[in-house]
Every structure is written in C-alpha cells, then in structure tokens.
Residue, then its C-alpha position, 0 to 999 in steps of 0.5 A: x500500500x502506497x504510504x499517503x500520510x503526508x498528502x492526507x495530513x496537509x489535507x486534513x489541516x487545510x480543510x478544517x483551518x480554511x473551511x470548516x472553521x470559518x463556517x462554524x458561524x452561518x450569518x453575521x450582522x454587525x453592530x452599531x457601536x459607540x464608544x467613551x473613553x474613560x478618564x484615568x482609573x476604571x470607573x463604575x457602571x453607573x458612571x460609564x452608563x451616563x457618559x457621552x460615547x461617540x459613533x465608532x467604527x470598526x478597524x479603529x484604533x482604541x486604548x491607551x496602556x491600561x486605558x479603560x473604553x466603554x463600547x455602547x453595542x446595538x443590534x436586532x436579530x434579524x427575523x430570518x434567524x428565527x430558531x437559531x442559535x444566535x451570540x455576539x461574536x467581539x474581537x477587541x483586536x487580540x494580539x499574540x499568541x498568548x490568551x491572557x495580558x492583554x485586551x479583554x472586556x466584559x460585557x453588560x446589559x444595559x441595566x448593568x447586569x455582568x452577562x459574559x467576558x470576551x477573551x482572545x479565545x472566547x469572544x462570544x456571549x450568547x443571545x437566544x437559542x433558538x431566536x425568536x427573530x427581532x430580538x433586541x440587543x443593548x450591550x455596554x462593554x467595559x473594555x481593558x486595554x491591558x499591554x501585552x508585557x510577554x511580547x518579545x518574548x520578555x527580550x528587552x525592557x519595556x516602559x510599559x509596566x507602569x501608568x506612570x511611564x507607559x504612554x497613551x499610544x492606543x495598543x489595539x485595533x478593534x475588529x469584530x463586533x457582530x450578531x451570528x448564526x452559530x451553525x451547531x452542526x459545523x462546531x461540532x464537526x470542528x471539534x470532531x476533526x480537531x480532536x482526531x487530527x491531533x490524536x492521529x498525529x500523536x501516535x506511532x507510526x506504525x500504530x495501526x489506530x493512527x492509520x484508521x484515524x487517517x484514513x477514516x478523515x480522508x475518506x470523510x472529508x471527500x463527503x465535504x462540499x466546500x462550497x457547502x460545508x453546513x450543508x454536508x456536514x452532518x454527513x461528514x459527522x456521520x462518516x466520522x463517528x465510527x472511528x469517534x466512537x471505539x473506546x479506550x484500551x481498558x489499561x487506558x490511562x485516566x486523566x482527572x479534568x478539572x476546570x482552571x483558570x490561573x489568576x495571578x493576583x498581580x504580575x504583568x498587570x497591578x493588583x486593580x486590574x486583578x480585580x476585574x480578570x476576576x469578575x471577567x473570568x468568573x463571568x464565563x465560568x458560572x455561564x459555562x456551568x449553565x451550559x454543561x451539566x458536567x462542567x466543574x471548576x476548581x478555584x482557589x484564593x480567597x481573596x480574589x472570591x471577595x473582590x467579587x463579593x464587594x464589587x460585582x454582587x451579580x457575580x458574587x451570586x452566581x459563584x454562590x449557585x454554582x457552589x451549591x450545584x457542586x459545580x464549582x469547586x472552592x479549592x486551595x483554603x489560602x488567602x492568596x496562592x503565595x510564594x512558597x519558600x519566603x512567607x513567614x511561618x506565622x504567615x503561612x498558618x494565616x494564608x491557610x486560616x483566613x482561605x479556609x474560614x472563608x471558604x466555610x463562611x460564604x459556602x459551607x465549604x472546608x477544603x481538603x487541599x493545597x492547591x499551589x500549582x505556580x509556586x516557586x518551590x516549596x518549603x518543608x514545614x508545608x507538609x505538617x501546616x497544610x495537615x494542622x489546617x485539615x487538609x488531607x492532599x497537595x497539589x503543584x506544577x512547577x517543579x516540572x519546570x526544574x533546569x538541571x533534575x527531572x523529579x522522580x514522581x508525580x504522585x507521591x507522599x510529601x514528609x515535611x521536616x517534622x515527619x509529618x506526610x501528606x499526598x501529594x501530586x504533580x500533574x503529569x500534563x505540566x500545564x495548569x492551563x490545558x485544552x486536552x490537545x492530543x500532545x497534552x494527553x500524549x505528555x500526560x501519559x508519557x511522563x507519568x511517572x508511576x506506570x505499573x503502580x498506578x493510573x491516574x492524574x489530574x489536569x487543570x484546563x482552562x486559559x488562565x490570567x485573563x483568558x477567560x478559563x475553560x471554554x465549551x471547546x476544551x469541554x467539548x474536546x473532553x467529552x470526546x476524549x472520554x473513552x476514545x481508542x488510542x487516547x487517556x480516558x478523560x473525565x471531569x470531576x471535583x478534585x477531592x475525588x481524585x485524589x480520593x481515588x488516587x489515594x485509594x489505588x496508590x496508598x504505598x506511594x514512594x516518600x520525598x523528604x525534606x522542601x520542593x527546591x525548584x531548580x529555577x527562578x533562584x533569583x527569586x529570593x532577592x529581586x524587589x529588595x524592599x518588597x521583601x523587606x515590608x514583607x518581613x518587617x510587616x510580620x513581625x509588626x504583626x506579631x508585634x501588635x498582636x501581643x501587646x494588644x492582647x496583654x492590654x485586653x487582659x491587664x487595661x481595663x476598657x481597652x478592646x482588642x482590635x480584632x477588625x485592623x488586625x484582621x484587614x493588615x493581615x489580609x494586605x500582608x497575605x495579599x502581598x505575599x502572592x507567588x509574583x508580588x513578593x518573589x520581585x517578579x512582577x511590573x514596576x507599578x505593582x512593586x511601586x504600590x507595594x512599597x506603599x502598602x506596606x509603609x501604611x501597614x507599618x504606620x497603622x501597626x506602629x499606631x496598634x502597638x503604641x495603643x496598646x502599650x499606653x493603655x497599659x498605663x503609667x509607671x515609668x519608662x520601660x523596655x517591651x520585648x516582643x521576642x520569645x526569649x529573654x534579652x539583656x542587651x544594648x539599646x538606645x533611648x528616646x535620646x540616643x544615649x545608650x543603655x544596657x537592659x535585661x527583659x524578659x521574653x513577651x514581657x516588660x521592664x524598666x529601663x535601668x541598667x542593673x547590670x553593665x558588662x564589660x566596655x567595648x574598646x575601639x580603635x581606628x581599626x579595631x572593636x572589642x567587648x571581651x566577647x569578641x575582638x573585630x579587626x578590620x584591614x585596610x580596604x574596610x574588609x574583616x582582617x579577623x574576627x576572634x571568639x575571645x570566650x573560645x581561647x581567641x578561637x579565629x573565625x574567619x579564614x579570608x577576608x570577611x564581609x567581602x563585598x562581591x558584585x557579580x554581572x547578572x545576565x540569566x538565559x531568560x526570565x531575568x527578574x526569576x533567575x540567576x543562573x550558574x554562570x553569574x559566579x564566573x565574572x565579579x568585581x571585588x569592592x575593595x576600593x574605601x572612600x573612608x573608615x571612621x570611628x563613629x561611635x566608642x562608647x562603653x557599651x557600643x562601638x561603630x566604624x563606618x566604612x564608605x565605598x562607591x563603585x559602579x554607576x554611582x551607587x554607593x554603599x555604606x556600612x556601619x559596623x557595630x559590637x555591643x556590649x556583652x554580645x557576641x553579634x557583630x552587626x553590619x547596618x547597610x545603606x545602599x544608594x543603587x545604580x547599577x543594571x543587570x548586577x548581583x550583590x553579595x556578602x561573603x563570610x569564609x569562616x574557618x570551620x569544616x562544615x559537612x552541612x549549612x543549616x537554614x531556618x525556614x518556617x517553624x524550624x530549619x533545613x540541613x543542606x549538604x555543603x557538597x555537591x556530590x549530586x546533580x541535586x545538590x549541585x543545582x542547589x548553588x542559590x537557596x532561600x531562608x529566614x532570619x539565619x545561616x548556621x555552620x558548625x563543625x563539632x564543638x563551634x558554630x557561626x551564625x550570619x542573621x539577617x533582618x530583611x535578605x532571604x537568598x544565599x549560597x554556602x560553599x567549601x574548599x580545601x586550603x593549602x594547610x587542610x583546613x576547610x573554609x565554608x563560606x556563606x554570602x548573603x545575596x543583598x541586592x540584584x538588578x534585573x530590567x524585565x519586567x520591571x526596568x527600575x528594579x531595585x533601584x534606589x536605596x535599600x537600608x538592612x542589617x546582618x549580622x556576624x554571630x561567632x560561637x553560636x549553636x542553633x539556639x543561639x541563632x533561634x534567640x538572635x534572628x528574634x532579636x535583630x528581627x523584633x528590636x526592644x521597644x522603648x516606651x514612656x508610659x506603660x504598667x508591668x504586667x507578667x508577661x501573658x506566657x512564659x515558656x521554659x524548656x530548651x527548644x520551645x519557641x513561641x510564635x504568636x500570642x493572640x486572642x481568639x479570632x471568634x472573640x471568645x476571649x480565649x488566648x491562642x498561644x503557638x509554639x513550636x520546637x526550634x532546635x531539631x529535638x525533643x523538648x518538654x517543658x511547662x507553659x505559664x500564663x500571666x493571668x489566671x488560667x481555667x483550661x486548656x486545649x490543643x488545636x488546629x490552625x483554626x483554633x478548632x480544637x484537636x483533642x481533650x482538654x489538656x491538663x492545668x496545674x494552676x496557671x501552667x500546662x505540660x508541653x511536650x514536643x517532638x522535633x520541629x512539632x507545631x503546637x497550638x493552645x487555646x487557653x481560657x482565662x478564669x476571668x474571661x467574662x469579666 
C-alpha cells in the first residue's frame, strides 16, 4: 500500500483551518457601536452608563496602556434567524499568541447586569437559542486595554509596566463586533476533526489506530462540499463517528479534568486590574456551568472570591449557585496562592486560616487541599501546616519546570521536616492551563511517572490570567476524549475525588523528604529588595501588635482588642505575599504600590502597638520585648544615649541598667567587648574576627564581609533567575572612600566604612559590637545604580562544615555543603529566614539577617587542610524585565556576624535583630501573658481568639531539631486548656492545668497550638 500520510495530513489541516472553521458561524450582522473613553482609573457602571460615547467604527484604533473604553453595542436579530442559535461574536483586536495580558472586556446589559467576558479565545456571549427573530440587543462593554508585557518574548525592557511611564499610544485595533448564526452542526464537526487530527498525529507510526484515524478523515472529508460545508456536514459527522466512537484500551490511562483558570493576583498587570480578570473570568465560568451539566471548576484564593463579593454582587451570586450545584469547586483554603519558600511561618498558618474560614463562611465549604500549582518551590514545614489546617492532599506544577533534575514522581507522599506526610501530586500534563490537545494527553501519559503502580492524574484546563478559563471547546474536546481508542480516558470531576481515588489505588506511594527546591527562578529570593523587606518587617509588626494588644485586653481595663485592623493588615500582608508580588517578579507599578502598602501597614501597626502599650498605663519608662526569649542587651533611648537592659521574653521592664558588662574598646581599626575582638584591614574588609570566650578561637579564614558584585545576565526570565554562570565574572569592592570611628562608647562601638563603585551607587556600612554580645552587626545603606548586577556578602569562616543549616518556617533545613549530586549541585542559590548556621563539632557561626532571604554556602580545601565554608548573603540584584527600575534606589538592612553560636543561639538572635526592644514612656508591668521554659520551645504568636471568645491562642513550636518538654505559664489566671488546629478548632481533650501552667511536650520541629481560657474571661 502506497504510504499517503503526508498528502492526507496537509489535507486534513487545510480543510478544517480554511473551511470548516470559518463556517462554524452561518450569518453575521454587525453592530452599531459607540464608544467613551474613560478618564484615568476604571470607573463604575453607573458612571460609564451616563457618559457621552461617540459613533465608532470598526478597524479603529482604541486604548491607551491600561486605558479603560466603554463600547455602547446595538443590534436586532434579524427575523430570518428565527430558531437559531444566535451570540455576539467581539474581537477587541487580540494580539499574540498568548490568551491572557492583554485586551479583554466584559460585557453588560444595559441595566448593568455582568452577562459574559470576551477573551482572545472566547469572544462570544450568547443571545437566544433558538431566536425568536427581532430580538433586541443593548450591550455596554467595559473594555481593558491591558499591554501585552510577554511580547518579545520578555527580550528587552519595556516602559510599559507602569501608568506612570507607559504612554497613551492606543495598543489595539478593534475588529469584530457582530450578531451570528452559530451553525451547531459545523462546531461540532470542528471539534470532531480537531480532536482526531491531533490524536492521529500523536501516535506511532506504525500504530495501526493512527492509520484508521487517517484514513477514516480522508475518506470523510471527500463527503465535504466546500462550497457547502453546513450543508454536508452532518454527513461528514456521520462518516466520522465510527472511528469517534471505539473506546479506550481498558489499561487506558485516566486523566482527572478539572476546570482552571490561573489568576495571578498581580504580575504583568497591578493588583486593580486583578480585580476585574476576576469578575471577567468568573463571568464565563458560572455561564459555562449553565451550559454543561458536567462542567466543574476548581478555584482557589480567597481573596480574589471577595473582590467579587464587594464589587460585582451579580457575580458574587452566581459563584454562590454554582457552589451549591457542586459545580464549582472552592479549592486551595489560602488567602492568596503565595510564594512558597519566603512567607513567614506565622504567615503561612494565616494564608491557610483566613482561605479556609472563608471558604466555610460564604459556602459551607472546608477544603481538603493545597492547591499551589505556580509556586516557586516549596518549603518543608508545608507538609505538617497544610495537615494542622485539615487538609488531607497537595497539589503543584512547577517543579516540572526544574533546569538541571527531572523529579522522580508525580504522585507521591510529601514528609515535611517534622515527619509529618501528606499526598501529594504533580500533574503529569505540566500545564495548569490545558485544552486536552492530543500532545497534552500524549505528555500526560508519557511522563507519568508511576506506570505499573498506578493510573491516574489530574489536569487543570482552562486559559488562565485573563483568558477567560475553560471554554465549551476544551469541554467539548473532553467529552470526546472520554473513552476514545488510542487516547487517556478523560473525565471531569471535583478534585477531592481524585485524589480520593488516587489515594485509594496508590496508598504505598514512594516518600520525598525534606522542601520542593525548584531548580529555577533562584533569583527569586532577592529581586524587589524592599518588597521583601515590608514583607518581613510587616510580620513581625504583626506579631508585634498582636501581643501587646492582647496583654492590654487582659491587664487595661476598657481597652478592646482590635480584632477588625488586625484582621484587614493581615489580609494586605497575605495579599502581598502572592507567588509574583513578593518573589520581585512582577511590573514596576505593582512593586511601586507595594512599597506603599506596606509603609501604611507599618504606620497603622506602629499606631496598634503604641495603643496598646499606653493603655497599659503609667509607671515609668520601660523596655517591651516582643521576642520569645529573654534579652539583656544594648539599646538606645528616646535620646540616643545608650543603655544596657535585661527583659524578659513577651514581657516588660524598666529601663535601668542593673547590670553593665564589660566596655567595648575601639580603635581606628579595631572593636572589642571581651566577647569578641573585630579587626578590620585596610580596604574596610574583616582582617579577623576572634571568639575571645573560645581561647581567641579565629573565625574567619579570608577576608570577611567581602563585598562581591557579580554581572547578572540569566538565559531568560531575568527578574526569576540567576543562573550558574553569574559566579564566573565579579568585581571585588575593595576600593574605601573612608573608615571612621563613629561611635566608642562603653557599651557600643561603630566604624563606618564608605565605598562607591559602579554607576554611582554607593554603599555604606556601619559596623557595630555591643556590649556583652557576641553579634557583630553590619547596618547597610545602599544608594543603587547599577543594571543587570548581583550583590553579595561573603563570610569564609574557618570551620569544616559537612552541612549549612537554614531556618525556614517553624524550624530549619540541613543542606549538604557538597555537591556530590546533580541535586545538590543545582542547589548553588537557596532561600531562608532570619539565619545561616555552620558548625563543625564543638563551634558554630551564625550570619542573621533582618530583611535578605537568598544565599549560597560553599567549601574548599586550603593549602594547610583546613576547610573554609563560606556563606554570602545575596543583598541586592538588578534585573530590567519586567520591571526596568528594579531595585533601584536605596535599600537600608542589617546582618549580622554571630561567632560561637549553636542553633539556639541563632533561634534567640534572628528574634532579636528581627523584633528590636521597644522603648516606651508610659506603660504598667504586667507578667508577661506566657512564659515558656524548656530548651527548644519557641513561641510564635500570642493572640486572642479570632471568634472573640476571649480565649488566648498561644503557638509554639520546637526550634532546635529535638525533643523538648517543658511547662507553659500564663500571666493571668488560667481555667483550661486545649490543643488545636490552625483554626483554633480544637484537636483533642482538654489538656491538663496545674494552676496557671500546662505540660508541653514536643517532638522535633512539632507545631503546637493552645487555646487557653482565662478564669476571668467574662469579666
């Protein structure tokens, strides 16, 4: 037999893109259009409804950047339609190849009810079917004219990221706005060939299916008059369906569809815009759930739900019907889908919190999951949070985008470093916008990693970030697919069912232990210095503001607990925590809106804080200390004139030096307290650093504090990624404008040390010893002007260290200081909290940070046999995409050299340099509300109950990697206590009270949640 495949696949696809498809619409009539401008900002319906619109003609120009123009649209079926399906059929001018980021409308009736959003690959609203004829149609359309920030594939800068410097040339030329026939029998058809065509092209070559699919179009498509394809298509169909029809091989793979439409709640447009994909997107799903029964859409973050809620109510109650049809699935349980590595784990328990008692409260709803498909990797402690939360699976994507490993599962249990497990899947399709294309299915099956085991994924579909979600044609393709020779059997249904069914054939899954490094976006960790920044001093100013206002509703009588500022802060610092915002990968306007933010949330906890403590009431000037552990310390008064003060951990005390340590001498060169003996060399490097306490034990094996700036060209994705070979070209700052003595003290000493380099930044750093402390601090104020470069701080520290240990949320990791392994070499760049520790038998060092998240840790060999392990801290970058400006400015940090430290060393000192002593004038002296003592036990937030009960939550968890037990005491008087969940549900009987105290017991890293109830709670 003579081979055709060439000849019978170019016609294949000729007939349907150049006849089938532009037939699927039988009779058009086009709509007159008006249009308005809008001044400025997005304006409400009732604003745009009265505005003066002007005639407007198709192929027009329209829409500024981040312009808004109202469309006024009105037509009249025509009488002849009579009994068919009609819709409106808008094309807005799309660009690209990418449905979402750019022009996208919603349309209105003209009493402002939301009908349907129109999206490059969804660009119909239905009208009647069937018609009666004479119908007529007013429409008002809101349409955004979004940039299209991907275009040029993210290959050069663009002014375009922000209103501010984008322009107001109009972005898009309007094509289409008509009245259509939509000839049903010709979709269908549509569809019927698309989805054969690209089955048969994913199939062997000498697989006989792919044969019969071939010749079974071939000889279908002699039956198609071109000249009348709606004519003939049914009998196109018909010849078709015998090969549409053979079912799958019984060993088929079964692919688990569940409608998706990733939002991001900012990226490549601001956070304002978000608000609108969201009613646009939600618009087209709850239709489509009216027009497929068997349609169900999964869909996550909380916050995005209430956007909804607050400005498009019509919405709002459509989502609220669609759930109760259980068509539309709340999923995730979290605020926002976050970042996974840099949230704080404090955080973290909130995003899960305040996602799941929305979901409870507006839909009856708990969520079962963790639904994290777009994460930059994922922490450890995730595992044993998501399980405190109630939930029982995780679900994520992005792994599979990893540079160097392919990860060995995709179905699998999850051990987070507390041992705690839960199930866990990574979609196979490597999508979480799919279409059931026949080379997704075709993927999905080729890499799932578990044949032989088990049989099923999962596939999120849909156009994702302003796409518009699923569409009728990606349900169709699924209908088609459901049991259909030679594909995956696909079939739509709630998540929580598959991993149900996941679970249940697969319950010995293989284990992966230990955080979900991704193997890219490494850069993350650094990019948009100062929204990491607010970020983290916006926690702990949260922690801050919820334990003295707890302390002063227990101890100041009329205080009330601020329980409604405290809950919308927490929101915007969750909001800000989505995986674009916080990881410094989005627009210029959204880090710019961000930076404000978070000083109006510090400005407003500040305010909560200094409340709180004054309505302690009088008695002198004391010290307040935030931190879990008891502090005895340099600070300075309201005077600057510093002073040595002992305070106890969440507690009080007045500022009186009972104690003064050992002075601190300086010279021009040197700092010593008796504790450590700081010597600088004369490019302002660190000559030495000894440990006076370990025999003058020296800690540095080279120059220390090197400042190393680096050129920074990644392959792609410049704001996500630093890639190895950024470490091959460098420039060492060694060049010192200045050194001064600029503070000698008895308690502290200072040298300032001036540097300039590059484009005219300029770095200044103040280096600093105090008083009974071993922590050598280094207060940095950058002014930063340079482009496409990588900053880091190096500390080569004279220790062999076999691991760096680095905290994370509620504990920390161990990472090999060896790269033995592909795994571990890719793991040149990696992300934690408050400190970096390296420790050999017997000595240790700790680098703290107030604000930085990225860093690397090496070792080497010298001459003499000893090892250098050395840490850097990555301080700033300066990626141009997709933010032209970022980073640049100034920046203002502190870290910190910690010598002879043990892990609880670094624990107490990340606390302090995180939570500085408070210095108020007025304030009682209360006990402190909690006191823990037991080595290990850290507490990490002191409340009161969120159901204002008056119960007090207290959480805990063990920081050293041990076992600890230990007794919990209570500053008022206790009636009762239970262990909880995050939501402070409780997880089992009343714990037993001796007094005011209770029993702690924790295994290593273990999160412990008390509710406790007060004896005098209703007073």
């Amino acid at each position: 037999m003579h081979d055709e495949r060439s000849r019978i696949e170019e016609r294949v696809q000729r007939a349907h893109d150049q006849r089938i498809k532009p037939a699927i619409y039988a009779a058009t009539a086009p709509f007159t259009v008006e249009a308005w401008q809008a001044p400025g900002e997005p304006v409400p319906f009732e604003e745009a409804a009265a505005a003066p619109y002007a005639p407007f003609a198709m192929d027009t120009p329209w829409g500024p950047p981040w312009g808004t123009t109202w469309f006024r649209m009105h037509g009249q079926v025509p009488e002849e339609w009579a009994g068919k399906r009609v819709e409106a059929v808008i094309d807005l001018g799309f660009v690209g190849d990418w449905p979402g980021n750019q022009a996208e409308a919603l349309v209105h009736l003209a009493d402002g009810t939301p009908l349907k959003a129109v999206n490059p690959l969804n660009q119909y609203v239905a009208i009647a079917n069937p018609a009666t004829g004479g119908e007529v149609i007013d429409y008002l359309v809101e349409a955004a004219s979004n940039p299209d920030i991907l275009a040029n594939n993210f290959s050069e800068p663009t002014p375009l990221g922000d209103v501010l410097t984008a322009g107001d040339r109009p972005l898009y030329t309007f094509r289409r706005a008509d009245l259509a026939v939509l000839d049903e029998e010709v979709f269908h058809l549509d569809l019927d060939v698309q989805v054969l065509r690209e089955l048969m092209l994913e199939l062997g070559e000498h697989d006989p299916r792919r044969h019969e699919i071939m010749h079974a179009l071939d000889r279908a498509l002699d039956l198609l008059d071109l000249d009348d394809v709606a004519g003939t298509a049914a009998d196109v169909r018909a010849a078709l369906k015998p090969v549409l029809s053979k079912p799958a091989n019984a060993s088929a793979h079964v692919i688990s569809g569940v409608g998706h439409a990733h939002i991001d709640s900012a990226w490549l447009w601001p956070i304002r815009e978000t608000k609108r994909k969201t009613s646009r997107t939600f618009s087209n799903v709850t239709s489509l759930a009216d027009e497929y029964e068997d349609f169900i859409f999964a869909c996550s973050q909380a916050q995005q739900y209430e956007w909804v809620r607050d400005n498009y109510p019509q919405v709002w109650a459509r989502i609220q019907e669609s759930v109760k049809r259980g068509q539309w699935a709340p999923v995730g349980g979290m605020w926002v889908e976050s970042d996974g590595n840099l949230p704080g784990g404090e955080a973290i328990a909130r995003q899960l919190v305040h996602g799941k008692r929305f979901f409870i409260e507006h839909f009856g709803v708990e969520t079962k999951g963790v639904w994290l498909p777009d994460s930059f990797g994922y922490n450890a402690a995730y595992p044993q949070l998501a399980k405190l939360a109630g939930n029982e699976w995780f679900l994520t994507q992005k792994i599979s985008w990893n540079q160097t490993n392919k990860f060995p599962h995709h179905t699998f249990w999850w051990e987070g470093i507390d041992g705690t497990r839960i199930f866990t899947h990574f979609p196979p399709v490597d999508t979480y916008n799919a279409r059931f294309s026949g080379e997704e299915m075709s993927r999905a099956v080729r890499n799932y990693q578990e044949k032989g085991n088990a049989t099923r994924s999962l596939a999120p579909f849909g156009w994702g970030d302003g796409g518009g979600g699923p569409t009728r044609e990606i349900m169709e393709r699924a209908r088609r697919l459901a049991d259909l020779e030679g594909s995956p059997k696909v079939v739509v249904e709630h998540p929580d069912e598959f991993f149900a069914k996941a679970r249940a054939e697969y319950p010995d899954a293989p284990v992966w232990v230990g955080e979900l490094y991704l193997e890219l976006h490494r850069a993350t960790y650094t990019s948009q210095a100062r929204t990491k920044q607010g970020n983290r001093r916006s926690e702990h100013k949260l922690r801050e503001a919820e334990l003295w206002a707890t302390t002063a509703a227990l101890h100041a009588p009329g205080y009330a607990y601020p329980y409604e500022k405290l809950d919308k802060l927490w929101k915007t610092v969750l909001l800000h925590q989505f995986h674009d915002i916080l990881p410094g990968s989005s627009i210029a306007w959204v880090h710019r809106e961000a930076e404000a933010e978070y000083a109006r949330v510090a400005t407003e906890l500040e305010e909560l804080t200094a409340t709180a403590v004054a309505a302690l009431g009088g008695g002198g000037t004391r010290v307040f200390n935030t931190s879990p552990y008891d502090r005895a310390e340099v600070i300075r008064t309201a005077t600057g004139v510093p002073m040595y003060a002992t305070v106890p951990a969440n507690g009080s005390a007045p500022l009186a030096a009972e104690y003064v340590p050992q002075a601190v001498t300086v010279t021009d060169r040197v700092l010593d307290n008796g504790i450590v003996r700081v010597e600088l060399a004369d490019d302002g490097t660190l000559a030495s650093v000894r440990d006076l306490r370990h025999g003058g034990r020296e800690v540095l094996a080279d120059q220390g504090n090197l400042l190393r700036l680096h050129t920074d060209l990644p392959n792609y994705w410049d704001a996500w990624d630093v890639d190895k070979h950024y470490k091959n070209r460098f420039t060492d700052l060694l060049d010192a404008d200045s050194i001064t003595v600029v503070e000698q003290d008895p308690l502290l000493g200072a040298i300032r040390v001036e540097r300039s380099f590059g484009k005219g930044s300029k770095i200044v750093q103040t280096i600093t010893v105090r008083a009974g402390s071993a922590r050598i601090d280094f207060e940095t104020d950058i002014d930063w002007h340079e482009a496409e470069k990588f900053l880091k701080a190096g500390f080569p520290v004279d220790i062999r260290a076999a691991h760096s240990s680095a905290e994370i949320q509620f504990g920390h990791i161990q990472r090999p200081t060896h790269t033995n392994t592909s795994w571990e070499a890719a793991r040149f760049e990696v992300s934690g909290h408050r400190w970096v520790h390296l420790a050999e038998p017997g000595y240790g060092v700790a680098v703290i940070n107030d604000s930085t998240y990225g860093h690397d840790v090496s070792r080497t060999v010298r001459e003499d046999g000893g090892t250098t392990t050395t840490v850097r801290l990555s301080l700033v970058r300066a990626p141009r995409i997709p933010d032209p400006g970022a980073d640049q400015g100034r920046h203002r940090f502190v870290y910190s050299l910690l010598p002879g430290a043990s892990i609880e060393d670094a624990v107490a000192e990340g606390y302090a340099l995180n939570l500085p002593l408070r210095v108020a004038d007025s304030g009682g002296a209360p006990e402190p509300l909690v006191s823990v003592d037991g080595d290990g036990i850290t507490v990490e937030a002191v409340k009161l109950a969120d159901d204002e009960s008056g119960d007090v939550v207290v959480r805990l968890y063990e920081s050293s990697g041990g076992r600890a037990q230990g007794t919990l005491r209570t500053g008022f008087a206790l009636a009762g206590a239970r262990i909880t969940d995050l939501l402070e549900r409780p997880l089992a009987d009343e714990v037993s009270v001796d007094g005011d105290s209770v029993a702690v017991a924790l295994r290593p890293f273990q999160i412990l949640t008390l509710r406790l109830e007060r004896s005098n709670a209703g007073e």
